[in-house]
C-alpha positions in Angstrom: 35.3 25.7 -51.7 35.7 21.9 -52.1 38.5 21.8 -48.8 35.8 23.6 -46.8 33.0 21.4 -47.9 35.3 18.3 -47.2 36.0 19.6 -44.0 31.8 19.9 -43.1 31.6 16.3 -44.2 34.5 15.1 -42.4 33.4 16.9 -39.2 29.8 15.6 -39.9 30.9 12.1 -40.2 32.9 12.1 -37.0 29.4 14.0 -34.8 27.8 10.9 -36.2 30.4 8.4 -35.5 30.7 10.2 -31.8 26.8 10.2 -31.5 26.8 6.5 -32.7 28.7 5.6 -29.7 27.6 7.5 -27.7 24.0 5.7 -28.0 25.6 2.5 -28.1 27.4 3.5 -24.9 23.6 4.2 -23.6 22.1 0.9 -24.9 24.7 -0.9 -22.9 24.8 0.1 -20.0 20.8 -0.2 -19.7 20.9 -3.2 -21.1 23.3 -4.4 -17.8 20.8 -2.2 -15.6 17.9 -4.2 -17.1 19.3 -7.5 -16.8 20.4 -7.5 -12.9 17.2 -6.3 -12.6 15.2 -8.6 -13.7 17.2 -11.7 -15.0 17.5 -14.6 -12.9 21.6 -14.7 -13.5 23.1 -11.2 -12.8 25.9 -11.1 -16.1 29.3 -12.2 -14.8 30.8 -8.6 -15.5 28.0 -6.7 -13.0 29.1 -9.5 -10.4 32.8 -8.3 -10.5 31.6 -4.3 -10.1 31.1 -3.3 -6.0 28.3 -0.8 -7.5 26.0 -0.2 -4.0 22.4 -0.8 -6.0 20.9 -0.2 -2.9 22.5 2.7 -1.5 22.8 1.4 1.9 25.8 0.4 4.0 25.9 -3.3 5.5 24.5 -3.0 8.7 26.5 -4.9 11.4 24.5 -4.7 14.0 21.7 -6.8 12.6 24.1 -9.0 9.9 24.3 -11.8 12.7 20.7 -11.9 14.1 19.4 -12.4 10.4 22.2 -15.1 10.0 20.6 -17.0 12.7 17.2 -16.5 12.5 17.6 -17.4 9.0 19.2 -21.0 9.8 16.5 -21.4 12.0 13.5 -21.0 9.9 15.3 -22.9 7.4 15.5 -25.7 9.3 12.2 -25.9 10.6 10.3 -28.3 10.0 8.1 -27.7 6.6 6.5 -29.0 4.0 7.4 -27.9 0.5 4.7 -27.3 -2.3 5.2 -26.8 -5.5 2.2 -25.2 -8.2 2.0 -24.0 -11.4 1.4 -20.1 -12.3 -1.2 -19.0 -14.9 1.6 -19.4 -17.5 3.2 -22.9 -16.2 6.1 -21.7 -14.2 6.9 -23.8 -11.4 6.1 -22.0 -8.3 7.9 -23.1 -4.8 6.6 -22.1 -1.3 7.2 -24.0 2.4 4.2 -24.6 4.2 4.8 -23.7 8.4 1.7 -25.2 9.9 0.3 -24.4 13.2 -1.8 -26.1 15.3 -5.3 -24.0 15.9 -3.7 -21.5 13.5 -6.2 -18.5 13.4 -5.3 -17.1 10.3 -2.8 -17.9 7.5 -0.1 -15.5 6.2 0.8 -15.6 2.2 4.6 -14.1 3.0 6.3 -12.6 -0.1 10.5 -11.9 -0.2 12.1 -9.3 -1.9 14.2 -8.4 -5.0 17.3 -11.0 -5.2 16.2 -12.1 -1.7 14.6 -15.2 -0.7 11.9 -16.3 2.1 14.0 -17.2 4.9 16.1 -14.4 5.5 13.5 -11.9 5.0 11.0 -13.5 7.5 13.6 -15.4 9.7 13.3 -12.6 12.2 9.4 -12.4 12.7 8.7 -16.4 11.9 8.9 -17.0 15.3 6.6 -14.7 16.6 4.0 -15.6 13.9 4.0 -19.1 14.7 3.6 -18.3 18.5 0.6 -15.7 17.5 -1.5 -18.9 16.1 0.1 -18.3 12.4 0.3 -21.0 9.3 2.7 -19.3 7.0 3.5 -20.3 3.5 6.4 -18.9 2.4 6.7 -18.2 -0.8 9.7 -18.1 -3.3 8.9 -15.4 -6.3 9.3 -16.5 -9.8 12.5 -16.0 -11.8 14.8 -16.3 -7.5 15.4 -19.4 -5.8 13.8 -22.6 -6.8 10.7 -20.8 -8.0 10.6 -20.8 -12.4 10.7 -18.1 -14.8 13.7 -16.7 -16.2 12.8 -13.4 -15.1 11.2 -11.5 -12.0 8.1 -8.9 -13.1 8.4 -5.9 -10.1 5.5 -6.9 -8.8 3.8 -6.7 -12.3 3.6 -10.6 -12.6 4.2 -11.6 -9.0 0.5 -10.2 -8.2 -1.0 -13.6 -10.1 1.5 -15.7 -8.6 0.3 -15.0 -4.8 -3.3 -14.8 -6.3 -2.7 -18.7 -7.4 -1.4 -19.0 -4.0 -4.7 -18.0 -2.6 -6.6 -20.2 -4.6 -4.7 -23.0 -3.0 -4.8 -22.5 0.3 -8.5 -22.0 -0.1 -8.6 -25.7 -2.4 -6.8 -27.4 0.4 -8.7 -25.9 3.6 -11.8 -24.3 2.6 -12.6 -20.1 2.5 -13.1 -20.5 6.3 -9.7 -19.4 7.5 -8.8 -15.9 7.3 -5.9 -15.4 4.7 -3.4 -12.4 5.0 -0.7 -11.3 2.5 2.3 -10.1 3.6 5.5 -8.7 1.7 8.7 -7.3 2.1 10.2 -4.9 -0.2 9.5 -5.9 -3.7 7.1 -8.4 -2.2 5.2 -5.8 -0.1 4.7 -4.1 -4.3 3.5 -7.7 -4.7 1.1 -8.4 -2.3 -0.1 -4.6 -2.7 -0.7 -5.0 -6.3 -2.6 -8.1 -5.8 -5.2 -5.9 -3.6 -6.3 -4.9 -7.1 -7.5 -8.2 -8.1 -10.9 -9.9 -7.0 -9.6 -11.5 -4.2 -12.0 -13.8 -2.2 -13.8 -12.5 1.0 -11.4 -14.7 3.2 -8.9 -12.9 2.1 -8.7 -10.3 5.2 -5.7 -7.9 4.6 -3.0 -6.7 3.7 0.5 -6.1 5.2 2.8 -3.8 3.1 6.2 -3.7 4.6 8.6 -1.1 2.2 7.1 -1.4 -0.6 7.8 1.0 -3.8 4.9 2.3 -6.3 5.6 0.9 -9.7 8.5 -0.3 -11.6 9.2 2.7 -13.5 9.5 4.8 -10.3 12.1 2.5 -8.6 14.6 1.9 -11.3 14.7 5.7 -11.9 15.1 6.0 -8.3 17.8 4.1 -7.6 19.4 4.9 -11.0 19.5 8.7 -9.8 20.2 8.6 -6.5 22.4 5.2 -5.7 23.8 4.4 -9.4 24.6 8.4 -10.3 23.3 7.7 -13.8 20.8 9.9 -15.1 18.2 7.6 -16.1 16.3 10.6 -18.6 18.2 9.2 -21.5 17.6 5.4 -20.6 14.3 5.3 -19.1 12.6 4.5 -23.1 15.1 1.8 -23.9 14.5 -0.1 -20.6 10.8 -0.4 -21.3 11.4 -1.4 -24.6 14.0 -4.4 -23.2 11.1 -4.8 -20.4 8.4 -5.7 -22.5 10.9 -7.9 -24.8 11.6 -9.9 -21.1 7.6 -9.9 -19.3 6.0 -8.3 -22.5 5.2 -5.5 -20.0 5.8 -2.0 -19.4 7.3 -0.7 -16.3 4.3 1.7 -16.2 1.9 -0.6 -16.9 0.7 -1.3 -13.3 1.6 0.1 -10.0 0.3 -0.1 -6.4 -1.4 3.0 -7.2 -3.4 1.4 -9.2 -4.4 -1.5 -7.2 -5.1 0.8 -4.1 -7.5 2.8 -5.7 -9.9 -0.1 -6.2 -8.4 -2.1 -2.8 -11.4 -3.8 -0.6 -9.5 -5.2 1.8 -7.6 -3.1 4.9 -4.3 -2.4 4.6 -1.2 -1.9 7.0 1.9 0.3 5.5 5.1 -0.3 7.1 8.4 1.7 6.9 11.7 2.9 7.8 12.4 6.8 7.7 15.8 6.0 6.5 15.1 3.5 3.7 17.8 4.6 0.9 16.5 1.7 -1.6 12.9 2.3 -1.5 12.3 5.5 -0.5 9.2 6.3 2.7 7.7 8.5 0.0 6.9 5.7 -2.1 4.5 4.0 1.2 3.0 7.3 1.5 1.8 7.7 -1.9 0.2 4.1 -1.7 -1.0 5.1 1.4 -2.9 8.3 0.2 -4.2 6.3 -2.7 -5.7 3.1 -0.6 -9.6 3.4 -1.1 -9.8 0.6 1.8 -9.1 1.2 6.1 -5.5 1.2 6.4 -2.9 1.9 9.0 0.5 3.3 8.6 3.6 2.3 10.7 6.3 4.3 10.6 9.3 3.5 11.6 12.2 6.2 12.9 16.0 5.0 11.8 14.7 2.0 10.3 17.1 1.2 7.0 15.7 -0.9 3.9 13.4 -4.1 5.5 14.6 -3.2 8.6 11.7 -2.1 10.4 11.1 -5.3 12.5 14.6 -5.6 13.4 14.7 -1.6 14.7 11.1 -1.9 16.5 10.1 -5.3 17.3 8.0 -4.8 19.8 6.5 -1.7 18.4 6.2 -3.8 15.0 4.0 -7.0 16.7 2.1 -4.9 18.4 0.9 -3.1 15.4 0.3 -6.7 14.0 -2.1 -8.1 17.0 -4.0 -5.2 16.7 -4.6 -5.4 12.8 -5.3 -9.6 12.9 -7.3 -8.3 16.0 -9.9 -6.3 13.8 -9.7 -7.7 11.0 -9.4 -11.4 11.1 -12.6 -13.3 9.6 -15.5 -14.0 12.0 -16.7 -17.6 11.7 -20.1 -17.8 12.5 
């Protein structure tokens, strides 16, 4: 009786000892997801790994053109600005002025991006469509502060403050237009749910995704193979610890459903990071006039690059009805 009641403890402890690693396995590797997620520094070990986070192979056709067009815009000739965010992070942006501009576009980059490359392609045709751009560098990339990016979560008040700049420095006379790719089309769209001032005219949504939550299981499913049903709790708990917010605590939904201003939802059919899905549930939410441009082939922020002309067209037509009429 006592060997067989030995051997239920012993087996007992080792289910705990396996379950105890098990977990601890778990924590770990969410802990990595969360952290090139959101840190600023992806952790030395991630950088060695070739794990595909996006899902989508490097596409060679287009490599070169964003090379170039990225150079250019670079080194253009801009002014830098620097602002603080409702809680003091040093915010960067590069002002593109143009002369007689008609309107002024608030552009937004993407996850681990930054504002030239994602806007090299299409800075030329804004600046020859009677465009001022300010191109701004998200919180927690690039030059911008913050330790950490937010999904869109935080982002939101950092292009509000952005807005409240522009309209310091040249009056609420100009129409104002918000523009983001990728994580910063979930940006500007989120930002639609604040009070944003009448000058603000629309809003221009290129791939964006519908809330935090909803992304990282995406991507864990489908482009990491790691079933995120076990690690979904933990990385909201090491969320809020980082932003002190959940990953469901906002989402585009959200915003849409109490948007004023128009909208125009952009993306590609064959988006493997952010899934078309995603634009047509924020799409189907939107309380405000919106358009939807879909885009056949089109991979991940490639829309412009796949239909260019198709792309500006859609774009004249929306500054075309909606820019602000100045009595």
């Amino acid at each position: 009786m006592e060997k067989k009641t030995r051997n239920i403890l012993i087996g007992a402890g080792a289910a705990i000892t396996a379950s105890a690693i098990a977990g601890g396995m778990v924590y770990s590797v969410t802990n990595d997801f969360v952290k090139v997620a959101l840190d600023r520094e992806i952790p030395k070990r991630m950088k060695r790994t070739n794990v595909n986070i996006t899902g989508e192979d490097k596409d060679d056709e287009f490599t070169q053109k964003i090379n170039q067009s990225t150079e250019v815009l670079r080194n253009s000739d801009l002014e830098t600005i620097e602002i603080r965010s409702f809680d003091g992070e040093k915010l960067t942006a590069h002002w593109h002025s143009c002369k007689n501009a008609k309107r002024i576009i608030i552009a937004m980059h993407g996850w681990r991006s930054f504002w030239a490359k994602d806007f090299g392609g299409i800075s030329e045709f804004l600046h020859n469509n009677e465009c001022s751009v300010l191109y701004a560098e998200q919180r927690g990339q690039n030059n911008s502060g913050g330790e950490y990016m937010g999904f869109g979560l935080i982002e939101r008040y950092d292009c509000f403050e952005w807005v409240k700049w522009l309209n310091q420095k040249f009056g609420e006379e100009t129409s104002i237009y918000l523009a983001g790719v990728s994580m910063g089309a979930t940006t500007v769209l989120m930002t639609a749910g604040l009070e944003l001032p009448s000058n603000v005219c629309g809003i221009i949504g290129d791939c964006g995704f519908t809330n935090p939550y909803e992304i990282w299981k995406y991507v864990a499913d489908n482009n990491l193979h790691m079933s995120y049903a076990m690690k979904g709790n933990i990385a909201d708990i090491l969320c809020r610890k980082k932003i002190q917010m959940s990953l469901k605590d906002y989402s585009c939904i959200d915003a849409m459903k109490k948007c004023k201003v128009p909208v125009l939802f952009i993306h590609g059919t064959d988006d493997k990071f952010v899934p078309i899905e995603m634009t047509y549930e924020n799409y189907k939410a939107c309380a405000a006039p919106k358009r939807l441009l879909v885009v056949p082939g089109a991979t991940h922020a490639m829309s412009y690059w796949t239909e260019t002309e198709k792309y500006e067209d859609e774009l004249k037509r929306f500054w075309a009805d909606y820019d602000k009429k100045i009595e």
